[in-house]
C-alpha positions as CSV (number, residue, x, y, z in Angstrom):
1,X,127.1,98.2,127.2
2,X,125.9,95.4,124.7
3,X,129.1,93.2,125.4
4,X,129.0,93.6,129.3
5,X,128.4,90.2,131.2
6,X,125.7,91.4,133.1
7,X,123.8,92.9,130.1
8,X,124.0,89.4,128.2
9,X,122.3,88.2,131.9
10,X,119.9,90.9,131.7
11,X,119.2,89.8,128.3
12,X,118.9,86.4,128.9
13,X,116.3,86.6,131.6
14,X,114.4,88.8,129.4
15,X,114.2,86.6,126.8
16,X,113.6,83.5,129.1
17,X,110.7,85.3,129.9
18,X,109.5,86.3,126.6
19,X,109.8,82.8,125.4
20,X,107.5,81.1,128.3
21,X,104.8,84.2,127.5
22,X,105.0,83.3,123.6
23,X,105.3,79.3,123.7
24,X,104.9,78.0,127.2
25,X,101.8,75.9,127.9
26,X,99.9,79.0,129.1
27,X,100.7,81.0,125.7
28,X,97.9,82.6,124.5
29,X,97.5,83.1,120.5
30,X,99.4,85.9,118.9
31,X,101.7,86.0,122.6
32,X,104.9,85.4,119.7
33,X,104.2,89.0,118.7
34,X,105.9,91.5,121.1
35,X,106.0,95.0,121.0
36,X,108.8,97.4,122.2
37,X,108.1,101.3,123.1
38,X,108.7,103.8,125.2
39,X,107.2,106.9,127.0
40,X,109.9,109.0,125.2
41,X,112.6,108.8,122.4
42,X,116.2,108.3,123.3
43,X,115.6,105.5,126.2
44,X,117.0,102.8,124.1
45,X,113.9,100.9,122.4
46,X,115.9,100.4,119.3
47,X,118.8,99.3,121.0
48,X,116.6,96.7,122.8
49,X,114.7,95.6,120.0
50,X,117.8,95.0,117.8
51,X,119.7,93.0,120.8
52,X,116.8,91.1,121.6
53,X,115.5,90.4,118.6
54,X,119.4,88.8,118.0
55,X,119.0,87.0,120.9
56,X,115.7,85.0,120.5
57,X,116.9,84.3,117.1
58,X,120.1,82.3,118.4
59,X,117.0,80.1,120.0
60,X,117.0,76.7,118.4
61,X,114.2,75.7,116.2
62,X,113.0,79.4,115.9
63,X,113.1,82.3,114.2
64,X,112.9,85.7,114.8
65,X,111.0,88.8,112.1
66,X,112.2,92.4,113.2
67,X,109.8,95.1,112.1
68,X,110.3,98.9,112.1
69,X,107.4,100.5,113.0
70,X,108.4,104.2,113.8
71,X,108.2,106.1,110.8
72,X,109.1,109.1,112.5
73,X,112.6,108.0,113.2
74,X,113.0,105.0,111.5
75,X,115.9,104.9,114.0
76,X,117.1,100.7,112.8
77,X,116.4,101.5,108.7
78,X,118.9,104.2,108.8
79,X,121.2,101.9,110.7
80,X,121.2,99.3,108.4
81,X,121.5,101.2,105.0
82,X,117.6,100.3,104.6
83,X,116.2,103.7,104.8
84,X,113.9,104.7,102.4
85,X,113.4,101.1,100.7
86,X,109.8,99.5,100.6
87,X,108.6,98.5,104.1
88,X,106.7,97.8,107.0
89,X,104.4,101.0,105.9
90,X,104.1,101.1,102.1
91,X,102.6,97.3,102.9
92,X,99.8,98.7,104.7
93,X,99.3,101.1,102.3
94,X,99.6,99.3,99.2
95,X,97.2,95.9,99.4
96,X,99.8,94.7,96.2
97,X,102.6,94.9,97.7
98,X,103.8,91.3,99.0
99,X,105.7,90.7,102.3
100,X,108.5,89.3,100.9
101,X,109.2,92.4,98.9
102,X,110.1,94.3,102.0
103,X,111.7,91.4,103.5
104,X,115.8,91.5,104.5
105,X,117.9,88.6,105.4
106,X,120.8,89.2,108.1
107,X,123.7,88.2,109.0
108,X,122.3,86.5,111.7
109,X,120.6,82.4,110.9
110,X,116.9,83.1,111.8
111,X,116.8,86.8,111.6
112,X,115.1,88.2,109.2
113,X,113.8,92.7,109.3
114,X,111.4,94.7,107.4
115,X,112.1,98.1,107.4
116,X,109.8,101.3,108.3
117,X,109.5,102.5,104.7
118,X,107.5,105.2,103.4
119,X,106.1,108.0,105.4
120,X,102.6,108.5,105.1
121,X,100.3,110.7,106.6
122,X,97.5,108.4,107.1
123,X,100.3,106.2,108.7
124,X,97.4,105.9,111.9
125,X,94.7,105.0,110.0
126,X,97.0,102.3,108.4
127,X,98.2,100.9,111.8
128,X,94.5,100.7,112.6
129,X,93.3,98.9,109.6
130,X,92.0,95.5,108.7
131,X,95.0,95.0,106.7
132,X,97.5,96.0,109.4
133,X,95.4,93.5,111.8
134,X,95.2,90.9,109.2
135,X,99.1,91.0,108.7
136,X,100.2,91.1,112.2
137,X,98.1,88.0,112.7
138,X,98.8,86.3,109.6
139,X,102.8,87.0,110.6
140,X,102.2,85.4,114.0
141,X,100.4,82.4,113.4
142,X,101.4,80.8,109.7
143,X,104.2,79.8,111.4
144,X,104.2,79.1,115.3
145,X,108.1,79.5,115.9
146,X,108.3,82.6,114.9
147,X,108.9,85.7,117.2
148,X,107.9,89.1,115.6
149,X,109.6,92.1,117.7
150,X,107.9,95.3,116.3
151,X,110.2,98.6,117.1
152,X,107.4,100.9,117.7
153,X,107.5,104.9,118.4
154,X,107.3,106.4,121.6
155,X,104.1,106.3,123.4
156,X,104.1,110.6,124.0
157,X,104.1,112.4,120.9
158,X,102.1,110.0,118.2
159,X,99.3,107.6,118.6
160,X,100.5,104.9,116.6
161,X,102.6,103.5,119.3
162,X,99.1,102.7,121.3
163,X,97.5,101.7,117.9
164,X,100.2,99.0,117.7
165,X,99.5,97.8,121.1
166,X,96.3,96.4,119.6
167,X,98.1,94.2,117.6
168,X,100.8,92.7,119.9
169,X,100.5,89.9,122.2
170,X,103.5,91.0,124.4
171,X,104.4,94.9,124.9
172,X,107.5,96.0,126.4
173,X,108.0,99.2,127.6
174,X,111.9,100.6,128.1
C-alpha cells in the first residue's frame, strides 16, 4: 500500500540508494538515468516508477523526468489522461519533433513526464538508434540534477526492455 509506513521506508531506502549511485562521489556518468522493468507484466513497475519517481523529486535541488517507455501498455499515459498524445516514441521517430513538445508538467514541484506516445512498429530499431542514444544522454547530462526514471516493458515478451538497458545507468528490476 502506497500510504503504509513501512512502504514510505521501503521507498526511502530505495531512493537513498539511487541517489549515492547517481551523484555520490563514485557516480559514474549517465548513473542519473535509471531504468525500471520487470520479467513479467503486472509485478508493479509502473506503480514503482510513478512512487519513486515522486519521491526523488521531493529531493531538494533536484529534479526528476518520468518517461514512458512501454508502448505496449503504456500503463502511466492511460493513467494520466496522456494516452495517445506525442511522446517518448514519436521523438525517436520524428528527428523534428522537440522534447519539449511531449513534455508534461505535474502536480508535483520538480516532476516533470513524457508519455509513451505513438506505436510504431520499428519501435526496436528506434530504441536502438543514434537518436534514442543521443537523447537519453543528452537528457542525463545537460543538466546534472536531474534524475530520468524510464518505465520500461517487461523483459519476457519484447526486446526493447533489454534495448533500453543500453541506455540507463541504473536498472531496476521489480
Amino acid at each position: 500500500e502506497p500510504g503504509d509506513p513501512a512502504s514510505r521506508s521501503e521507498l526511502r531506502h530505495l531512493k537513498r540508494s539511487i541517489l549515492q549511485c547517481a551523484f555520490g562521489p563514485l557516480a559514474d556518468a549517465g548513473a542519473n538515468v535509471v531504468m525500471i522493468t520487470s520479467p513479467m507484466p503486472g509485478a508493479g513497475k509502473t506503480f514503482l516508477s510513478a512512487n519513486l519517481a515522486q519521491a526523488l523529486a521531493m529531493e531538494r535541488d533536484r529534479t526528476t523526468l518520468l518517461i514512458d517507455a512501454d508502448d505496449t501498455r503504456a500503463t502511466m499515459s492511460c493513467a494520466l489522461g496522456l494516452h495517445g498524445v506525442p511522446g517518448f516514441f514519436d521523438i525517436l521517430h520524428d528527428p523534428k519533433l522537440p522534447l519539449e513538445a511531449c513534455l508534461y508538467g505535474s502536480d508535483v514541484p520538480g516532476l516533470e513526464f513524457v508519455p509513451a506516445g505513438s506505436r510504431f512498429d520499428d519501435s526496436l530499431e528506434l530504441l536502438t538508434s543514434n537518436r534514442a542514444h543521443e537523447l537519453i544522454t543528452r537528457l542525463g547530462h545537460e543538466n546534472r540534477n536531474r534524475l530520468v526514471v524510464i518505465d520500461c516493458p517487461p523483459l519476457l515478451g519484447t526486446p526493447n526492455a533489454v534495448a533500453l538497458s543500453a541506455l540507463a545507468g541504473q536498472i531496476l528490476v521489480v
